[in-house]
N, C-alpha and C positions, 0 to 999 in steps of 0.2 A: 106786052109782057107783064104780071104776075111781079109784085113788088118782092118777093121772098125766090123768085128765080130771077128775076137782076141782082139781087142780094147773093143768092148762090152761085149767081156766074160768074163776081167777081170776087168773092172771094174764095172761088177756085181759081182764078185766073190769076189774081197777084198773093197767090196762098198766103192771104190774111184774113185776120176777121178786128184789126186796126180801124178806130173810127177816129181823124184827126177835130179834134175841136179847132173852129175858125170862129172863138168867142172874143174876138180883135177889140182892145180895150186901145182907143188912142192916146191913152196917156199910158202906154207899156208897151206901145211897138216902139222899137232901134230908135234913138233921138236924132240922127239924121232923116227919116223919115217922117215925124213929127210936122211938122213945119210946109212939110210939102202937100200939096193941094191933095194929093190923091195915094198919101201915104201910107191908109188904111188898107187901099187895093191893093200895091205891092206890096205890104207886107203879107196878104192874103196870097195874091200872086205867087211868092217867094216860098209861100210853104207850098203851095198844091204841086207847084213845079217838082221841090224836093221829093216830094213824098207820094207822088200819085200813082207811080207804079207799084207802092207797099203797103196802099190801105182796101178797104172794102165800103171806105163811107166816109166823108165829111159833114161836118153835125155846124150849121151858123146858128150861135143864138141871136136871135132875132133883136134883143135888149137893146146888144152895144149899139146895131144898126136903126133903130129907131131913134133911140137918141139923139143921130144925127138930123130926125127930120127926111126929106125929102135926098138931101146930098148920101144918107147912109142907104133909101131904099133902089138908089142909085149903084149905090158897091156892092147891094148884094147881087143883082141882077148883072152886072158885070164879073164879079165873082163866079156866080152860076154860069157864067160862058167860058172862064177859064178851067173848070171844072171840066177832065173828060164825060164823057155823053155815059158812059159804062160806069160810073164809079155812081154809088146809091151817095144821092143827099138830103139830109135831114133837114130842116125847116125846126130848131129847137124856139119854142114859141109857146109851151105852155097852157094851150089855150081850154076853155070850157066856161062854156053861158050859156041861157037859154038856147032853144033850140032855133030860132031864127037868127040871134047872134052867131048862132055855131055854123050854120047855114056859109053866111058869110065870112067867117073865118075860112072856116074849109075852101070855098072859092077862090079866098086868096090866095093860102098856102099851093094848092093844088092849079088850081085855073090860070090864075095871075101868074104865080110865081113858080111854078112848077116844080115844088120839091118834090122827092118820090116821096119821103114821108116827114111825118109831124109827132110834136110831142102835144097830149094835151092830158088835161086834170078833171080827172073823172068824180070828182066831187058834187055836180049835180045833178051824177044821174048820167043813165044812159042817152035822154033826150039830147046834152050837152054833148056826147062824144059820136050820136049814129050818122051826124052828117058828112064827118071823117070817113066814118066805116064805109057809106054809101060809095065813097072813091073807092071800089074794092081792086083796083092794078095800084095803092098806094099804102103803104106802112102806115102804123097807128102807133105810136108806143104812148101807153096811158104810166101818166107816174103811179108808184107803188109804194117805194121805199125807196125816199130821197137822202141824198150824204149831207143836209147840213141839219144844224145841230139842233132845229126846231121843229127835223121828223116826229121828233119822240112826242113832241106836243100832240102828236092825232093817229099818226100812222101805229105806232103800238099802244093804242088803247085797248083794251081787251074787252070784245063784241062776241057775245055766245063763245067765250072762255078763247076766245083766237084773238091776236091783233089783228087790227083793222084792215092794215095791210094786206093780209090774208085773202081777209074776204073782196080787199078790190081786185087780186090776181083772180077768185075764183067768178064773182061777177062778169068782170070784163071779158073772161073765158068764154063766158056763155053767148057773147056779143057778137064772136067772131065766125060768122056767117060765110064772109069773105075770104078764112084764115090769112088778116093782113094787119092782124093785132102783135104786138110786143109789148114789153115792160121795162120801165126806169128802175132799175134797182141800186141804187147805187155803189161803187166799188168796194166803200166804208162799211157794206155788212155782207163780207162774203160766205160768213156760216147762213146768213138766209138763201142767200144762192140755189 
């Protein structure tokens, strides 16, 4: 199945288009949870359980889980089993390096760890994001126009009288071979929408 028709089945199926972020920060889950060995995963646990019949995607950023090391690449792979099989997840990771780096990222995300899709920074170039692309049954969403405050530093420079921004929606466009491209926009500028 086509990453953008598991995306449509389910968010026909649980008429949403809700993507819950599972960006689990252990020092801000429940403080009886805190403490306990594997208090990262229930509290992960806890929301997919809540919420899994009202969303169309769960987004882990990859950060918090690293952070931990080996014990967090642990929760997310446990995580991703509590996840139902129908619901799209996102793999939020950011990634873009040369293309042999990107090679192996992609691997990861996709091979390893089996997200349907990934976030990466199309900053250097298409070489940095086609090894994504090449998983064409998997989601790409390249950032574009991010919510914090240090967008304005690049993304609205103005490149042939347009922000920059612009031209990585209309570049990336051209990439998508697969159609299994998307965009970070984020929520804080919804007149670019």
């Amino acid at each position: 199945m086509q990453f953008y028709e598991k995306l449509d089945h389910i968010s026909a199926k649980n008429n949403s288009l809700v993507c819950v972020g599972l960006d689990t920060d252990p020092l801000k889950i429940p403080e009886h949870l805190r403490d306990m060995p594997d208090g990262v995963l229930l509290f992960n646990q806890a929301i997919v359980e809540a919420t899994a019949d009202l969303v169309q995607s769960y987004k882990l950023n990859l950060a918090f889980y690293e952070a931990l090391g080996r014990e967090g690449y642990d929760i997310v792979r446990k995580t991703l089993e509590i996840i139902p099989q129908d619901v799209v997840v996102i793999g939020d990771a950011k990634r873009g390096d040369i293309g042999n780096t990107s090679l192996m990222y992609a691997q990861a995300m996709f091979d390893d760890l089996a997200f349907d899709a990934t976030t990466v920074a199309p900053y250097m170039g298409r070489d940095s994001v086609e090894p994504f692309l090449r998983h064409g049954d998997r989601g790409v969403f390249v950032l574009a126009l991010t919510s914090n405050k240090g967008s304005r530093d690049f993304q609205y420079l103005e490149v042939d009288g347009e922000p920059l921004y612009k031209h990585v929606v209309r570049t990336a466009s051209s990439w998508n071979d697969h159609e299994n491209i998307g965009f970070v926009v984020g929520a804080t500028h919804p007149s670019e929408l």
